[in-house]
N, CA and C of each residue as an Amber inpcrd file, in Angstrom:
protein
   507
  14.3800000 147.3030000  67.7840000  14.5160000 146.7140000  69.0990000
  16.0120000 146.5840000  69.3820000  16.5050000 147.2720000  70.0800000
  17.6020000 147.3300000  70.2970000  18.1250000 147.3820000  72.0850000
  17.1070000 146.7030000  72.5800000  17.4900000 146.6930000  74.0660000
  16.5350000 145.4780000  75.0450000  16.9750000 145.3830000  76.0220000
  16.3890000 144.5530000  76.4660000  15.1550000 144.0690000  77.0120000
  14.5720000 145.3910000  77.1580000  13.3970000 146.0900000  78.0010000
  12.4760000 146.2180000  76.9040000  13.0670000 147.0180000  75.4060000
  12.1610000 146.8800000  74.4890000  11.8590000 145.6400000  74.3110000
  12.4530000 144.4440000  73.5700000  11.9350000 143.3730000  73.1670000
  11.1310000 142.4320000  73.9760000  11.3300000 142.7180000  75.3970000
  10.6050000 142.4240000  76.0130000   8.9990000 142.6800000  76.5210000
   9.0480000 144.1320000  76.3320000   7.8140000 144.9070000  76.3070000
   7.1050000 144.3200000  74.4650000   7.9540000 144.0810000  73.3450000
   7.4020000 143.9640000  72.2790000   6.4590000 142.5190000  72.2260000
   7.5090000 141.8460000  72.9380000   6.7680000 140.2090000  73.2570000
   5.8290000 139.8790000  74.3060000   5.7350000 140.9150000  75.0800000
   4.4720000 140.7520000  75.6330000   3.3060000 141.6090000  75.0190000
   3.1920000 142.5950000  74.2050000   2.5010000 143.0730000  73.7970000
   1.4550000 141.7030000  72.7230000   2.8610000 141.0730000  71.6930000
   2.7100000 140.3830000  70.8370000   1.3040000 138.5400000  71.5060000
   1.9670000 138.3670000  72.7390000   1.7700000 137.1430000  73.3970000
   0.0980000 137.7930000  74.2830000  -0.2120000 139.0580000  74.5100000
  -1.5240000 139.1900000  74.1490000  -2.3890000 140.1120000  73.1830000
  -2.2490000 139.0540000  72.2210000  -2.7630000 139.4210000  70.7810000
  -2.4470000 140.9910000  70.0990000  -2.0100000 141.6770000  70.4400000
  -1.3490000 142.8630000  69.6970000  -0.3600000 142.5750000  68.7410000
  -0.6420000 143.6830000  67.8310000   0.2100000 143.5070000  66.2030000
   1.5690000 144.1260000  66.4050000   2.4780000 143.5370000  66.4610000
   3.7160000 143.9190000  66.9220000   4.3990000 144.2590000  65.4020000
   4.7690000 145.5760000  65.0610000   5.8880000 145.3940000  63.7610000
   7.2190000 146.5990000  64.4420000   8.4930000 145.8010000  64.3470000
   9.3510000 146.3730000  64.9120000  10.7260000 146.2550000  63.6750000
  11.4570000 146.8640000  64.1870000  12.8570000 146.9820000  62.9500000
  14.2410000 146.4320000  64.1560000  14.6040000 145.8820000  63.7110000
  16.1630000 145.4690000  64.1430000  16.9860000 145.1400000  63.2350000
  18.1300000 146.2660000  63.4960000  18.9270000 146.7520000  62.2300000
  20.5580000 145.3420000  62.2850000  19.5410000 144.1430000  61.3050000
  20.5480000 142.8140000  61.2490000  20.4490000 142.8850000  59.3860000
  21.1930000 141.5740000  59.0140000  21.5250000 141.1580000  57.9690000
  20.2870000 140.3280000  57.2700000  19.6820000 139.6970000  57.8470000
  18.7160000 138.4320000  57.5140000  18.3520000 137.8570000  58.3360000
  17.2660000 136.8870000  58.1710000  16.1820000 136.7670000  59.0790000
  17.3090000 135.3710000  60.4300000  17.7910000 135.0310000  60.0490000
  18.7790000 134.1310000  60.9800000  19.4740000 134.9860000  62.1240000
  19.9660000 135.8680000  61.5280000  20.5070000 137.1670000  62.1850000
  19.6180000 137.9480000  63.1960000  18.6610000 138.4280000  62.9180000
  17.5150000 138.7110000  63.8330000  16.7960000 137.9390000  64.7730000
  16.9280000 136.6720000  64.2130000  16.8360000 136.2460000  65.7580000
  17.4650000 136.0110000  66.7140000  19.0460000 135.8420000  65.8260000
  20.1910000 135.5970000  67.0490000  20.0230000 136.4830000  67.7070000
  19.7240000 137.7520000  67.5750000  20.3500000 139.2320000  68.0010000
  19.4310000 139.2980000  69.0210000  18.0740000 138.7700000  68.8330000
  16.8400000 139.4380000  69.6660000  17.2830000 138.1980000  70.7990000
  17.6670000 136.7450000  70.3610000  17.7690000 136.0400000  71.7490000
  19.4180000 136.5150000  72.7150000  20.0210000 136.6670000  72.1310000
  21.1150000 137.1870000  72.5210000  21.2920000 138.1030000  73.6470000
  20.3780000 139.0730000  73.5920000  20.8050000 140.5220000  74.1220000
  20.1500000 139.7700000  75.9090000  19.7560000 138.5720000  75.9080000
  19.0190000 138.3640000  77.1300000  20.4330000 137.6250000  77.4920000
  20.3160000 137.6470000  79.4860000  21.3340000 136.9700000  80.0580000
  21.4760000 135.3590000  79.2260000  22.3430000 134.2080000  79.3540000
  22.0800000 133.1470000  78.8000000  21.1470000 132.4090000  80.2740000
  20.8740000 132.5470000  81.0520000  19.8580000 131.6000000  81.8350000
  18.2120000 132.4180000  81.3300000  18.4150000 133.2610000  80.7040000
  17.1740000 133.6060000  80.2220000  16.9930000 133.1540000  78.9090000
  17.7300000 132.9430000  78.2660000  17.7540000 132.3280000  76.7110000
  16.6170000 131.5750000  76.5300000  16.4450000 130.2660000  77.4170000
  15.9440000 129.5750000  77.0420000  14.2210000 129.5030000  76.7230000
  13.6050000 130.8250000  77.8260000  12.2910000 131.1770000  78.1860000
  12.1080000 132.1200000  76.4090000  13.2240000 132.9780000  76.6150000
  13.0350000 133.8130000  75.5850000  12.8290000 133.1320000  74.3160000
  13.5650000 132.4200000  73.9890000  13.0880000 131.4100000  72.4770000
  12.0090000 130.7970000  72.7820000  11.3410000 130.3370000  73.4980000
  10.3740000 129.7720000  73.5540000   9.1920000 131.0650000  73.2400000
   9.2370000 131.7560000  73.4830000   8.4950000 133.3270000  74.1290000
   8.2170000 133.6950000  72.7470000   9.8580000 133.3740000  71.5310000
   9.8050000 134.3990000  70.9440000   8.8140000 133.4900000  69.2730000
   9.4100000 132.0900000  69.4220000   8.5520000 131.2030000  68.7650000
   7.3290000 131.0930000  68.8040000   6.9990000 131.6600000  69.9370000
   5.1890000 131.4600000  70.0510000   4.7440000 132.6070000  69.8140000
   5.4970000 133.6570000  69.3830000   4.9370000 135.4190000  69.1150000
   5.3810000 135.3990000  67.7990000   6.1790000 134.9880000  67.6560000
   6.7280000 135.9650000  66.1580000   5.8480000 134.9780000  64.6380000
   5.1450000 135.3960000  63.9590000   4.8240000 135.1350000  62.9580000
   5.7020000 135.3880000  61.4190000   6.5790000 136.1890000  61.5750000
   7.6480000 136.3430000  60.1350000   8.6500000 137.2410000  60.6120000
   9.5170000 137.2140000  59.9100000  10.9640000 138.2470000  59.5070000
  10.9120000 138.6220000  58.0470000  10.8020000 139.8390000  57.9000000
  11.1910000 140.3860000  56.7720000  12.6860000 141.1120000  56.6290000
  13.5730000 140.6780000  56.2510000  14.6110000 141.3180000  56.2320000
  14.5500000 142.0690000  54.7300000  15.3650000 143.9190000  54.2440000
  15.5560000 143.9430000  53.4460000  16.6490000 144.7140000  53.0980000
  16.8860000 145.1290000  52.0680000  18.1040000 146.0550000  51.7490000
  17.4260000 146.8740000  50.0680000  18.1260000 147.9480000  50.3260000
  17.8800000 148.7300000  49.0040000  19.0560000 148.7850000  48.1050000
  18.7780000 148.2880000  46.7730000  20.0190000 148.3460000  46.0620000
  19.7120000 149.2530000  44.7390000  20.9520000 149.9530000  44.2090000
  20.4810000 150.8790000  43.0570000  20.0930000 149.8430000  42.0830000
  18.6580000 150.2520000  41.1640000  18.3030000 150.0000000  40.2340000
  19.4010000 149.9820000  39.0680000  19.1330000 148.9010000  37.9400000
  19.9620000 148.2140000  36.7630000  20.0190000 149.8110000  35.6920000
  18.9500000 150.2640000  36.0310000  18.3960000 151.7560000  34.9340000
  19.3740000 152.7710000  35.3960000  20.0680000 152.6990000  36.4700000
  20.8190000 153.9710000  36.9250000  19.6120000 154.6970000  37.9170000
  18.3620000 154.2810000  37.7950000  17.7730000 155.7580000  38.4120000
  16.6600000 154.7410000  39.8220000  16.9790000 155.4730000  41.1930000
  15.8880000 155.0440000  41.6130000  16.6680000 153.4900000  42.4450000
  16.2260000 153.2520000  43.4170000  16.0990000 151.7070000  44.1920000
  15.6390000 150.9620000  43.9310000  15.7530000 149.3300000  44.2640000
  14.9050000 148.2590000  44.0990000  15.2610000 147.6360000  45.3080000
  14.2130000 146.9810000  46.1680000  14.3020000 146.3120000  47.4050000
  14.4220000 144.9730000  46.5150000  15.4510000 144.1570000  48.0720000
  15.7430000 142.8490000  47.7510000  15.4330000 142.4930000  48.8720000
  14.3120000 141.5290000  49.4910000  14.4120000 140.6130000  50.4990000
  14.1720000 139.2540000  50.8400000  14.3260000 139.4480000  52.0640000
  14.5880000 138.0500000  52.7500000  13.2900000 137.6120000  53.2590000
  12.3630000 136.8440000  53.1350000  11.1260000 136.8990000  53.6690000
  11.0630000 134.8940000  54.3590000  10.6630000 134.8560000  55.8880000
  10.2720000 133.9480000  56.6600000   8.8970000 133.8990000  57.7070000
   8.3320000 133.4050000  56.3700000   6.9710000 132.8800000  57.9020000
   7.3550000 131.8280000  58.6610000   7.1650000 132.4750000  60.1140000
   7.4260000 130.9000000  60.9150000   6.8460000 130.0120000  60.8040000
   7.1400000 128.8980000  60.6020000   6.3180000 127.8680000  60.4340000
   6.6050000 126.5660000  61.3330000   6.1940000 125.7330000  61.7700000
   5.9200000 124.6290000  62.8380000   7.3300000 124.2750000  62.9520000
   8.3770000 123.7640000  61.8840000   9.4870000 123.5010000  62.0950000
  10.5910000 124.6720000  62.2750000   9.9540000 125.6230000  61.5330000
  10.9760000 126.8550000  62.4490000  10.9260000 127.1470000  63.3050000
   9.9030000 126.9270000  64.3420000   9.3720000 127.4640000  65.4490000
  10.5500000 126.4870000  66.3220000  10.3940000 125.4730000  65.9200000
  11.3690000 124.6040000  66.3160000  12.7090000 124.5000000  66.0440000
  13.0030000 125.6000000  65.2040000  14.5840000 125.6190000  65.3010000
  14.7480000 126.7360000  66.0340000  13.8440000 127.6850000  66.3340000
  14.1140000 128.7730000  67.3740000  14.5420000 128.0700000  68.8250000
  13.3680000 127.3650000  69.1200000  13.6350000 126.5730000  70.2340000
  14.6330000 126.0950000  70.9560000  15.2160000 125.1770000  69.5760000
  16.5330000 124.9710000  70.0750000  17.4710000 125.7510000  69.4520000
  18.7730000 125.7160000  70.0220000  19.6580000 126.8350000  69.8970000
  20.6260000 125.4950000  69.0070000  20.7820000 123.9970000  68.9420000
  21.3300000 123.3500000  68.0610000  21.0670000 123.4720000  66.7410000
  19.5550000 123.6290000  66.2610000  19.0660000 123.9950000  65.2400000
  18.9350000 125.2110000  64.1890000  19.2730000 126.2850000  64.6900000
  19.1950000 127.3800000  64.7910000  20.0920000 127.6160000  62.6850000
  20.7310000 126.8300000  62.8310000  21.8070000 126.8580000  61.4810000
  21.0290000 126.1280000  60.1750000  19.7950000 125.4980000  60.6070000
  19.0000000 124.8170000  59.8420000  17.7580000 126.0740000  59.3420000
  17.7450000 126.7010000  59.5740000  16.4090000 128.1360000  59.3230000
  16.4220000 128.6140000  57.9940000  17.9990000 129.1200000  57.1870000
  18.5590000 129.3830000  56.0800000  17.9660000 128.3340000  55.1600000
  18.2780000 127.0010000  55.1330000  18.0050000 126.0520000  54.2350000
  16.4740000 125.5730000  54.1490000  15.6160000 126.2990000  55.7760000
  14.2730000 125.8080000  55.8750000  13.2320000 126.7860000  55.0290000
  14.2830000 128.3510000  55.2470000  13.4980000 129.6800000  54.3180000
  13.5760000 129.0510000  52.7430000  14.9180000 128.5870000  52.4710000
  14.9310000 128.0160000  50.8940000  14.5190000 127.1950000  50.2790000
  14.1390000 126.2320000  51.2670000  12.7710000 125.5420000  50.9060000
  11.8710000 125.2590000  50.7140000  11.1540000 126.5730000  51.6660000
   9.9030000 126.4850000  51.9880000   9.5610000 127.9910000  50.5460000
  10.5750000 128.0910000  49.5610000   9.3920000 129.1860000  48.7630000
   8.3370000 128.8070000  48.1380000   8.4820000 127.5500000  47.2110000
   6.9350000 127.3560000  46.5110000   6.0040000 127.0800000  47.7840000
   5.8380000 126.2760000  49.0070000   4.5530000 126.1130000  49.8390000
   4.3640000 127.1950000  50.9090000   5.4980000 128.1090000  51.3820000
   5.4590000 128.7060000  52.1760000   5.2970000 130.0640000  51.6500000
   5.6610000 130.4010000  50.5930000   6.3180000 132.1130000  50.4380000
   7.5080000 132.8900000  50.8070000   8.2700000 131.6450000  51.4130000
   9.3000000 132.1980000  52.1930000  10.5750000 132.5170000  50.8480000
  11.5800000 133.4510000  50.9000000  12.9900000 133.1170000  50.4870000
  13.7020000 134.1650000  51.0020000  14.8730000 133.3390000  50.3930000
  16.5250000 134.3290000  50.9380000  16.7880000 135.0060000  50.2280000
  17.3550000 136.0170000  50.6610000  17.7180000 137.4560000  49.8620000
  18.7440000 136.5580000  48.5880000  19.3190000 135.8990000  48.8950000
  20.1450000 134.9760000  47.0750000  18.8530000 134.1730000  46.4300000
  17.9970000 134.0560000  46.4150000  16.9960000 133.7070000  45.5960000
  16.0180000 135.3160000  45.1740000  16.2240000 135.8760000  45.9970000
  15.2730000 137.0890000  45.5060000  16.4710000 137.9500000  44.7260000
  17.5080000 138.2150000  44.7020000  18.9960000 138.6490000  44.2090000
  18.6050000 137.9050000  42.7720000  18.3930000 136.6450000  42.3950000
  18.8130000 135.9310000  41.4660000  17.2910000 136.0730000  40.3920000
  16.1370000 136.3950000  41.0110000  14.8170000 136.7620000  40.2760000
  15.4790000 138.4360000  39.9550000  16.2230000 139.3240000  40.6430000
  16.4580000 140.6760000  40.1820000  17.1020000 140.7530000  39.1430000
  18.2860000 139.9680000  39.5640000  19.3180000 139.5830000  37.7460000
  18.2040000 138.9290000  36.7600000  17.9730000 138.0460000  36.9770000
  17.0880000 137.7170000  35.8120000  15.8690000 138.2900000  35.1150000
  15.4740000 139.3900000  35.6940000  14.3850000 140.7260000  35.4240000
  14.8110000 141.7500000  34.8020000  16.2960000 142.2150000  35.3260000
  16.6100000 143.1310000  34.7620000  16.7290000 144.3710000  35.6920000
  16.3830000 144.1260000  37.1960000  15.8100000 145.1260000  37.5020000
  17.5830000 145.5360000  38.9480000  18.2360000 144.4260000  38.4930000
  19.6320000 145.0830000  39.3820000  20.7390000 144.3820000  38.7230000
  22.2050000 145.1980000  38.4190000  22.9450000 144.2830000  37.8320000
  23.3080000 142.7770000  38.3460000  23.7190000 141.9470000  37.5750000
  24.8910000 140.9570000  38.6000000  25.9780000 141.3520000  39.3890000
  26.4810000 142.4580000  39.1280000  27.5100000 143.1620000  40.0490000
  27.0500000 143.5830000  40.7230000  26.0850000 144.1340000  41.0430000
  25.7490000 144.6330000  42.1060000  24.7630000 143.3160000  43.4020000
  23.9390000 142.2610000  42.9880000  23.7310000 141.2910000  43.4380000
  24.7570000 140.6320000  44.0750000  25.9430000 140.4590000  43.3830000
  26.9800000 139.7680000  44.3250000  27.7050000 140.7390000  45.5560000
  27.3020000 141.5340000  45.2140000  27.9260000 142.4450000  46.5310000
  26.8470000 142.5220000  47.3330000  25.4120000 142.5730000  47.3500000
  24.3670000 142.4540000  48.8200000  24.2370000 140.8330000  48.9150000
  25.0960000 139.8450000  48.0110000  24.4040000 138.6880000  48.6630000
  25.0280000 137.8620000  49.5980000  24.0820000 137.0700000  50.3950000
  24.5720000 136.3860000  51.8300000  26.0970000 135.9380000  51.4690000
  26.1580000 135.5000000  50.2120000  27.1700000 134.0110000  50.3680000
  27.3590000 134.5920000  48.9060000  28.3350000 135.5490000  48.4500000
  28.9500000 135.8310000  47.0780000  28.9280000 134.4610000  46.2260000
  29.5910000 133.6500000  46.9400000  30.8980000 132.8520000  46.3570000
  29.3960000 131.5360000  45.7300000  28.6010000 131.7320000  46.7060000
  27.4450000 130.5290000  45.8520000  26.3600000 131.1000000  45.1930000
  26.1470000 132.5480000  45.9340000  25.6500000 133.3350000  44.9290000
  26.3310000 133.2770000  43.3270000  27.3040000 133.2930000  43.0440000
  27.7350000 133.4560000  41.5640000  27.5420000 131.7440000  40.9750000
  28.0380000 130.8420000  42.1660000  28.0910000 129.9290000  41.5220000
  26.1830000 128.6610000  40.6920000  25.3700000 129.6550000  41.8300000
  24.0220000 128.8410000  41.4550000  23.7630000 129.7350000  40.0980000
  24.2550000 131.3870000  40.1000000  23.7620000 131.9100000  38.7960000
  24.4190000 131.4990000  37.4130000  25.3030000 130.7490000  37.9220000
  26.4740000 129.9180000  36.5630000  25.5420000 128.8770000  36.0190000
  25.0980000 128.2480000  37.2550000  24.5580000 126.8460000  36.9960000
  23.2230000 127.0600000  36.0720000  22.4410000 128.0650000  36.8350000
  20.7770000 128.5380000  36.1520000  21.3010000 129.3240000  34.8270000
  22.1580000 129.8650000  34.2230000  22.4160000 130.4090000  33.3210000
  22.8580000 128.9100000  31.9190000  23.6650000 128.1500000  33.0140000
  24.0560000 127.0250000  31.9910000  22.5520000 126.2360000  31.5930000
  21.8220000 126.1060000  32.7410000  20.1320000 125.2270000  32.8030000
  19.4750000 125.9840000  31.1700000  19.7540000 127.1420000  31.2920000
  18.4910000 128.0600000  30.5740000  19.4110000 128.0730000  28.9490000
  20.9130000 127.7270000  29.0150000  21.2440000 127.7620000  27.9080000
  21.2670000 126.7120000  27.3200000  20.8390000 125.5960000  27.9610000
  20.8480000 124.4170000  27.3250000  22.0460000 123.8050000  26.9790000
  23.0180000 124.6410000  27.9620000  24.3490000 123.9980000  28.0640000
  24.1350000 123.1080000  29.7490000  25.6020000 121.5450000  29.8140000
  25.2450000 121.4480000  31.0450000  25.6430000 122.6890000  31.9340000
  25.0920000 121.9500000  32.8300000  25.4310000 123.1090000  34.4400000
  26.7340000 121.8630000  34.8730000  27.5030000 123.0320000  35.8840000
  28.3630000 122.0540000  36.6890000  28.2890000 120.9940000  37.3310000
  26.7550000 120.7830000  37.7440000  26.1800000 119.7290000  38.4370000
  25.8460000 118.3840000  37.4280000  25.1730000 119.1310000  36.5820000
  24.7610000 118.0970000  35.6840000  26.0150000 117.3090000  35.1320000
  27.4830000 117.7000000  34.9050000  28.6890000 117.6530000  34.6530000
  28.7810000 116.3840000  35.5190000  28.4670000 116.2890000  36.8630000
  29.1690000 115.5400000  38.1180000  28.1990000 114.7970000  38.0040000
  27.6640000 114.7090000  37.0260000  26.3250000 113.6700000  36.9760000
  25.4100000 113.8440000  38.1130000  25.0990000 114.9500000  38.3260000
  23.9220000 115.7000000  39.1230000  24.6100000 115.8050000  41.0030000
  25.6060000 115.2710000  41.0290000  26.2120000 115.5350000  42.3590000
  26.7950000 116.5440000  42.7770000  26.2960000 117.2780000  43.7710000
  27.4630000 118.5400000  44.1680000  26.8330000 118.7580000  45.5950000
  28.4570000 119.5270000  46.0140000  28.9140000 118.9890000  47.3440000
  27.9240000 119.9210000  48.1570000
């Protein structure tokens, strides 16, 4: 969806009951929606999030990264079912920065996660290096630093947190 006319034709298809699966070439599921409310004038913004909260059931964002074996790909993604309070951060455009922390929460009840939690099950499988994880992930710099911490957890050394007596910023 890369225009205005499409996403529009996609959301009405979607808003009477048709299975809408479309590609918009973003980063992660935060990203895709900016992009899809965006491309509308801003006095239309507001219909459109509403429009797009009551149609859209998930974002799958993904990326292909070379396999740890040398041979072959492994997908890493980003996966968000909308759910009642996301629907509500679509809504509003204040909220909108809260979606990231709502996907990372919601993995054990929802199914949802961020490509740095699905990055951090690949390192720990075997199935993509750590060098190569820190280069597709959202946020390098906390990407390395949660795999310090889960590496210190699993060694039965403290983690940095546990250090600060479980506080961190």
């Amino acid at each position: 969806m890369r225009d205005k006319e499409t996403i529009d034709t996609g959301l009405r298809a979607a808003e009477t009951g048709h299975l809408v699966i479309s590609t918009v070439h973003t980063k992660n599921a935060v990203q895709t929606l900016s992009r899809l409310i965006a491309i509308f004038r801003p006095e239309e913004q507001e219909i459109i999030r509403v429009r797009l909260a009551d149609a859209i059931a998930a974002v799958v964002s993904q990326r292909l990264l070379p396999a740890a074996s040398g041979e072959g790909r492994v997908v890493a993604a980003e996966i968000m079912p909308v759910t009642g309070t996301i629907r509500d951060c679509i809504i509003d455009p204040e909220r909108m920065d809260e979606i990231h922390d709502l996907i990372q929460e919601g993995r054990e009840q929802y199914g949802s996660q961020t490509f740095d939690q699905h990055l951090m099950d690949l390192v720990h499988e075997g199935k993509v290096t750590f060098d190569m994880a820190m280069t597709a992930a959202n946020s390098p710099s906390d990407f390395d630093l949660k795999m310090n911490i889960l590496a210190g957890d699993q060694s039965g050394e403290k983690s940095p947190a546990d250090q600060l007596g479980g506080f961190t910023a």
